[in-house]
N, CA and C of each residue as an Amber inpcrd file, in Angstrom:
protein
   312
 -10.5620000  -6.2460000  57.1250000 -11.6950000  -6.3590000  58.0020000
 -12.3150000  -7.7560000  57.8530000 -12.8240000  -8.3190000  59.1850000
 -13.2090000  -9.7050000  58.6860000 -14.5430000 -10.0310000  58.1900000
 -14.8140000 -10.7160000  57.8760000 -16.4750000 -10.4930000  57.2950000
 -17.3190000 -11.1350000  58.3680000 -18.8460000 -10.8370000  58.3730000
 -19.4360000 -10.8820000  59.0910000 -20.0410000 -12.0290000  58.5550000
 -20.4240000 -13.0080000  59.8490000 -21.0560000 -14.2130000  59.5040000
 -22.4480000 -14.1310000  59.4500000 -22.6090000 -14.8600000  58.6480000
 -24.3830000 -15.1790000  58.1000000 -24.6410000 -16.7170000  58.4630000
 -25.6650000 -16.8630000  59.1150000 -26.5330000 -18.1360000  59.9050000
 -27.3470000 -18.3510000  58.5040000 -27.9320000 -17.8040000  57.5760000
 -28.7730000 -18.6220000  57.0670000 -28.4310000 -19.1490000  55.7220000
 -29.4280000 -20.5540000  55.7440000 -29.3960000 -21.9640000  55.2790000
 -28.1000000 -22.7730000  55.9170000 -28.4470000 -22.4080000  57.1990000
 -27.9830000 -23.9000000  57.6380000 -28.8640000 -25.1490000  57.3290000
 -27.9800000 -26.1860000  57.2120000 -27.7240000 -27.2430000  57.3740000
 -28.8000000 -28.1580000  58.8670000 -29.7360000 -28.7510000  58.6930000
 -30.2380000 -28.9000000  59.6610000 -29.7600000 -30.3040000  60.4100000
 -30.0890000 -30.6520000  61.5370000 -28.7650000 -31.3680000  62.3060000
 -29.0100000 -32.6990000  61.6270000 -28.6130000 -34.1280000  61.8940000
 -28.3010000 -34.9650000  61.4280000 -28.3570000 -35.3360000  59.7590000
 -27.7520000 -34.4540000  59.3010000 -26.7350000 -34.2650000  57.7090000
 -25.6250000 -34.4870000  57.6130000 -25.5890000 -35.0060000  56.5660000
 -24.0960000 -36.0910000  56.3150000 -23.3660000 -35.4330000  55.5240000
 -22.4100000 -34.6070000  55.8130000 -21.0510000 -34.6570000  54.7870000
 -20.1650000 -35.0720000  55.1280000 -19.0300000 -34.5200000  53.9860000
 -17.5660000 -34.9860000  53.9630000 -16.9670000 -33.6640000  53.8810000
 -16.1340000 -33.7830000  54.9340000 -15.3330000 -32.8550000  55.1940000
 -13.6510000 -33.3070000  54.4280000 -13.3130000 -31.7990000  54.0910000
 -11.5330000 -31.9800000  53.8110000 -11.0900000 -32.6500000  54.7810000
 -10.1170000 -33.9820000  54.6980000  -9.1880000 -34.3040000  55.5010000
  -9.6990000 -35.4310000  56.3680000 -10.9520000 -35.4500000  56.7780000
 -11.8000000 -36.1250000  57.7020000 -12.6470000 -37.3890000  56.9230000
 -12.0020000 -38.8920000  57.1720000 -12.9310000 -39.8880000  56.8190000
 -13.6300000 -40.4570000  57.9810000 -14.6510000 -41.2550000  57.8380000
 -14.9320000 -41.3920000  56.2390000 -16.1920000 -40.0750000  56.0410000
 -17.0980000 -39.7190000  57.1420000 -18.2600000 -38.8020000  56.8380000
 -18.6020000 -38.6310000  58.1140000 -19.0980000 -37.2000000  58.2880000
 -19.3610000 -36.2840000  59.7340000 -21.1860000 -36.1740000  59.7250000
 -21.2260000 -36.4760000  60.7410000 -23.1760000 -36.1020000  61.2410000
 -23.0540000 -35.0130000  61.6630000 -23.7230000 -33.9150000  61.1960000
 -24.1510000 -32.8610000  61.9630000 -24.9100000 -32.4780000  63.1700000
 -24.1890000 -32.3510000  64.3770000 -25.1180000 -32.7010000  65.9380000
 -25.5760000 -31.5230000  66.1890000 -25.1420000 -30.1920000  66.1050000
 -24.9960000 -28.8560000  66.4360000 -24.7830000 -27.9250000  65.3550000
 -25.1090000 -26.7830000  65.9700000 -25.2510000 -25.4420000  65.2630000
 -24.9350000 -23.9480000  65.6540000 -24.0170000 -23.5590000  65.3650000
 -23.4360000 -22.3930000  65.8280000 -22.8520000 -22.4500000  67.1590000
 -21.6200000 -23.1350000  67.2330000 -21.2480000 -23.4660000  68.2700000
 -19.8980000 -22.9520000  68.7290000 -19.3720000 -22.7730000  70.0920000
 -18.6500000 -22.3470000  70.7660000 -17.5220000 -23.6330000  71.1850000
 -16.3530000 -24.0790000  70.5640000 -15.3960000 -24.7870000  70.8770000
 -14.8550000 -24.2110000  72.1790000 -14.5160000 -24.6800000  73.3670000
 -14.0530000 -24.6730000  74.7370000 -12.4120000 -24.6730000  74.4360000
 -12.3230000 -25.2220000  73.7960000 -10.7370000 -25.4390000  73.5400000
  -9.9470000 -23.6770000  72.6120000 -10.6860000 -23.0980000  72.6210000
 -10.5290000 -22.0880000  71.5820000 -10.8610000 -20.6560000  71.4960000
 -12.6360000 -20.4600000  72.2490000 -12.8580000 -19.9010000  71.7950000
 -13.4060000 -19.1090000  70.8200000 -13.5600000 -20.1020000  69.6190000
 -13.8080000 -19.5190000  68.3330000 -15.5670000 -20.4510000  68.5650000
 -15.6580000 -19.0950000  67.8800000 -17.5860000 -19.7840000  67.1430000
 -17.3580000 -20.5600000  65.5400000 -18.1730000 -21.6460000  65.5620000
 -17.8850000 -22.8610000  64.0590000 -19.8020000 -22.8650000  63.9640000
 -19.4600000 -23.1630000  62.5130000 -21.1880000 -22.6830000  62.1300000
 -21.7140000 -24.6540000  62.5870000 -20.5030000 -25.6770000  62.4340000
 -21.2110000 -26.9840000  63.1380000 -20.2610000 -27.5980000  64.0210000
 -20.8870000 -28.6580000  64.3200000 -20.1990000 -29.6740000  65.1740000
 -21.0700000 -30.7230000  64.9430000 -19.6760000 -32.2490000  64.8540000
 -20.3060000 -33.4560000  64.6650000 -19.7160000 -34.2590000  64.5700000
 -20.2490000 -35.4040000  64.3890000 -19.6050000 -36.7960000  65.2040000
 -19.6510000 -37.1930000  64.1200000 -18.4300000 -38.4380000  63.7080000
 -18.1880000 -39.3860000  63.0130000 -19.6060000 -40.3940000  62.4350000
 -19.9100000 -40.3020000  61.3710000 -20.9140000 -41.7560000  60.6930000
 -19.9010000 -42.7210000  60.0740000 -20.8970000 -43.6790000  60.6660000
 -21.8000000 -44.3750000  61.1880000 -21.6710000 -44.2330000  63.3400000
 -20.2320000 -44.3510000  63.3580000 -20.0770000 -44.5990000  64.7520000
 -20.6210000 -44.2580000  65.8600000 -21.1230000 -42.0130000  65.5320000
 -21.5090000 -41.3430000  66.0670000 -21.1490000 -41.0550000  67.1890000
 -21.4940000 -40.6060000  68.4840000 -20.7610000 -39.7790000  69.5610000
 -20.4620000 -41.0570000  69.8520000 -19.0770000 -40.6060000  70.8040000
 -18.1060000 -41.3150000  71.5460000 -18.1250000 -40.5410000  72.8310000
 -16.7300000 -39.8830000  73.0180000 -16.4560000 -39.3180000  73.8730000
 -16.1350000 -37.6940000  73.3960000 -16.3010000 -36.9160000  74.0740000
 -16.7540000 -35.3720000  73.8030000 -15.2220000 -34.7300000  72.9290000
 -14.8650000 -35.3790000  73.4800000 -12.7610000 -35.0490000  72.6250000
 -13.2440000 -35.6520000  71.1700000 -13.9900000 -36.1160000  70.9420000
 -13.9090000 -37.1060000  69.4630000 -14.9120000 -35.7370000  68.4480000
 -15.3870000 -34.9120000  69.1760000 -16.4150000 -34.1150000  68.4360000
 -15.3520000 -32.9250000  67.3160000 -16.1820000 -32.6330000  66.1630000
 -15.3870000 -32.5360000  65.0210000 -16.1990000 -30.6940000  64.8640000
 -15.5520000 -29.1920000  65.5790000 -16.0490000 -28.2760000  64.8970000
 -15.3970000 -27.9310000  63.4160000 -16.1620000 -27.5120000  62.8960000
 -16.3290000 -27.0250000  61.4820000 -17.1090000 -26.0700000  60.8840000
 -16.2950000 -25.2100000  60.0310000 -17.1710000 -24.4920000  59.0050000
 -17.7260000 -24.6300000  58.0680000 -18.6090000 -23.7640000  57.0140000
 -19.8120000 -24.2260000  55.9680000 -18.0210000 -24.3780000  54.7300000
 -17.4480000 -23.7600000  55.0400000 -15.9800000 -23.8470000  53.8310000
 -15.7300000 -25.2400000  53.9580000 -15.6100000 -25.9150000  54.9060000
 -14.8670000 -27.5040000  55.2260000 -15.5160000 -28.6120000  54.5020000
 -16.8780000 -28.1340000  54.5120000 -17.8740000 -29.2160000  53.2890000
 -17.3710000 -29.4450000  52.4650000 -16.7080000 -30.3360000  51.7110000
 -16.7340000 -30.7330000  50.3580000 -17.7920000 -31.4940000  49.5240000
 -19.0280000 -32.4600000  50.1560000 -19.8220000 -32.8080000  49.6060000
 -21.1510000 -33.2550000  50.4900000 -22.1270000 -33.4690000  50.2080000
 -23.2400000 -33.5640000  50.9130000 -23.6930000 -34.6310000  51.0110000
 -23.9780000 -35.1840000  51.4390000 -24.7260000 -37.0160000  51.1030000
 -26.1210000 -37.0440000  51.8080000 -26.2030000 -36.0340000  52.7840000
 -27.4730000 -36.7620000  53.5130000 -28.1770000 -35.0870000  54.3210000
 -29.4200000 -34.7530000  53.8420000 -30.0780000 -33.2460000  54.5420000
 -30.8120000 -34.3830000  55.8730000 -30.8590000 -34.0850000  56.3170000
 -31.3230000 -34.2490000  58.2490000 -32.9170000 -33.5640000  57.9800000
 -33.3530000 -34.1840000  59.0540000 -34.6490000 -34.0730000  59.1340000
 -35.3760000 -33.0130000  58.7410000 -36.4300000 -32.4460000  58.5810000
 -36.8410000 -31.2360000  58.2450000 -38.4280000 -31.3110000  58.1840000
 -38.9510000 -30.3060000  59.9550000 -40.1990000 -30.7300000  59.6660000
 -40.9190000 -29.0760000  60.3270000 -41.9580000 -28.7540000  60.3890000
 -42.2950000 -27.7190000  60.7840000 -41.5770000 -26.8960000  61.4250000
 -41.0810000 -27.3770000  62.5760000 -40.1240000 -27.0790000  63.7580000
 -39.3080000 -26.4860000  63.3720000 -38.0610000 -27.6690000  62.1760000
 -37.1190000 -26.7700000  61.9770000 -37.1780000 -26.3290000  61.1950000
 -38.0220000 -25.8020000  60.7310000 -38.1190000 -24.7790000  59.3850000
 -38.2380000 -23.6860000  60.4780000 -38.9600000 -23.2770000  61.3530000
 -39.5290000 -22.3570000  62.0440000 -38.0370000 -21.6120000  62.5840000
 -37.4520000 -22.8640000  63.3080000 -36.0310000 -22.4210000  63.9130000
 -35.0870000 -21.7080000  62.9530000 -35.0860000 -22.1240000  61.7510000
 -34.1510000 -21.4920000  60.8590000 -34.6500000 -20.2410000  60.3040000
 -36.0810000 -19.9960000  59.9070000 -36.3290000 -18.8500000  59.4980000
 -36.5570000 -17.7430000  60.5040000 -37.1390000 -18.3060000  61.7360000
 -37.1180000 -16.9960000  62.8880000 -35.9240000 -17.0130000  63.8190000
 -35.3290000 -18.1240000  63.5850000 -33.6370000 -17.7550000  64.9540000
 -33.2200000 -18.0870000  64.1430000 -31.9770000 -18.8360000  63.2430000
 -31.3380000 -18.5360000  62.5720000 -31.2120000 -17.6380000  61.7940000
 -31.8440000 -17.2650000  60.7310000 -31.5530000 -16.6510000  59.9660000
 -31.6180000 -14.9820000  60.0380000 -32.1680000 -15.1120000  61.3550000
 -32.2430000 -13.3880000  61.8080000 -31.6720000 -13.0310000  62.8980000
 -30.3410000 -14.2810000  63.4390000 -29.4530000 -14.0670000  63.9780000
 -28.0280000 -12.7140000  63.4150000 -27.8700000 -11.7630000  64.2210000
 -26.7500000 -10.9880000  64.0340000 -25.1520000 -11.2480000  64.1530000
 -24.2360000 -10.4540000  64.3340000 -22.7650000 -11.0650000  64.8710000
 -22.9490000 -11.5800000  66.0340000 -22.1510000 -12.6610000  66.0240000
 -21.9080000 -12.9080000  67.8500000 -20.4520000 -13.0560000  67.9040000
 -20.4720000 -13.1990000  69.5390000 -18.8810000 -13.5050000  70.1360000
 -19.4970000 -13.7900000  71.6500000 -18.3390000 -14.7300000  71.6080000
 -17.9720000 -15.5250000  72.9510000 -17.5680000 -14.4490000  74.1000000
 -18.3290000 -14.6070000  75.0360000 -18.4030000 -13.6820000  76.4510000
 -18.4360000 -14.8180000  77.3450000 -17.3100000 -15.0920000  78.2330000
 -17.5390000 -15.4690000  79.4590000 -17.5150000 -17.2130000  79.0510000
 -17.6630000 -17.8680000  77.9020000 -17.9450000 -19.2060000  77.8990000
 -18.8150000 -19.2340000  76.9340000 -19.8070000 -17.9620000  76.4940000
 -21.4430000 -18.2030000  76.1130000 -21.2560000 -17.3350000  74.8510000
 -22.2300000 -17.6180000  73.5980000 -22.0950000 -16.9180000  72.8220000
 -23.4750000 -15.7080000  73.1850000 -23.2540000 -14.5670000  72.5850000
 -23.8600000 -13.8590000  72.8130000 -23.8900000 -12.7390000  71.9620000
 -25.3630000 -12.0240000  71.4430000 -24.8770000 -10.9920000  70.3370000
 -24.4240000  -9.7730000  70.3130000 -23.4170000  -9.6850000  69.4170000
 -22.8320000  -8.3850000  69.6880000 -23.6510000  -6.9650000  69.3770000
């Protein structure tokens, strides 16, 4: 059975890791996101540092497993504290319907 995903302590967006395989270091742009190419829901998505977005093919989904190290937490101010403790973290399963994620 597969396990059920958990949203909380994300990662809030422009945070710097290093991903397996991927140099030199990924910005975190997004959050709980729906790859087009796939199908599958990835807890991020993000663009290359320093370079940052390019072109939409260059965008990097990923899971909280792919982290290997942290270098940089992203902003963090009322707002997104608010977002993570009342929508993230009391987000349920989802799945992709139609294009859109949506809860199951």
């Amino acid at each position: 059975m597969e396990e059920k995903k958990n949203y909380r302590g994300m990662l809030p967006l422009g945070s710097v890791v290093q991903l397996a395989g991927v140099e030199p270091y990924v910005m975190i742009c997004g959050r709980i996101v729906c790859a087009q190419a796939d199908d599958r829901i990835y807890d991020y998505v993000g663009c290359l540092y320093p370079e940052g977005m390019g072109k939409s093919d260059e965008l990097i989904f990923f899971d909280r497993d792919a982290i290997e190290e942290l270098y940089f937490i992203g902003y963090q101010d009322e707002y997104e504290l608010t977002y993570r403790t009342e929508i993230l973290d009391q987000l349920g399963e989802l799945k992709v319907e139609d294009g859109e994620l949506v809860e199951v």
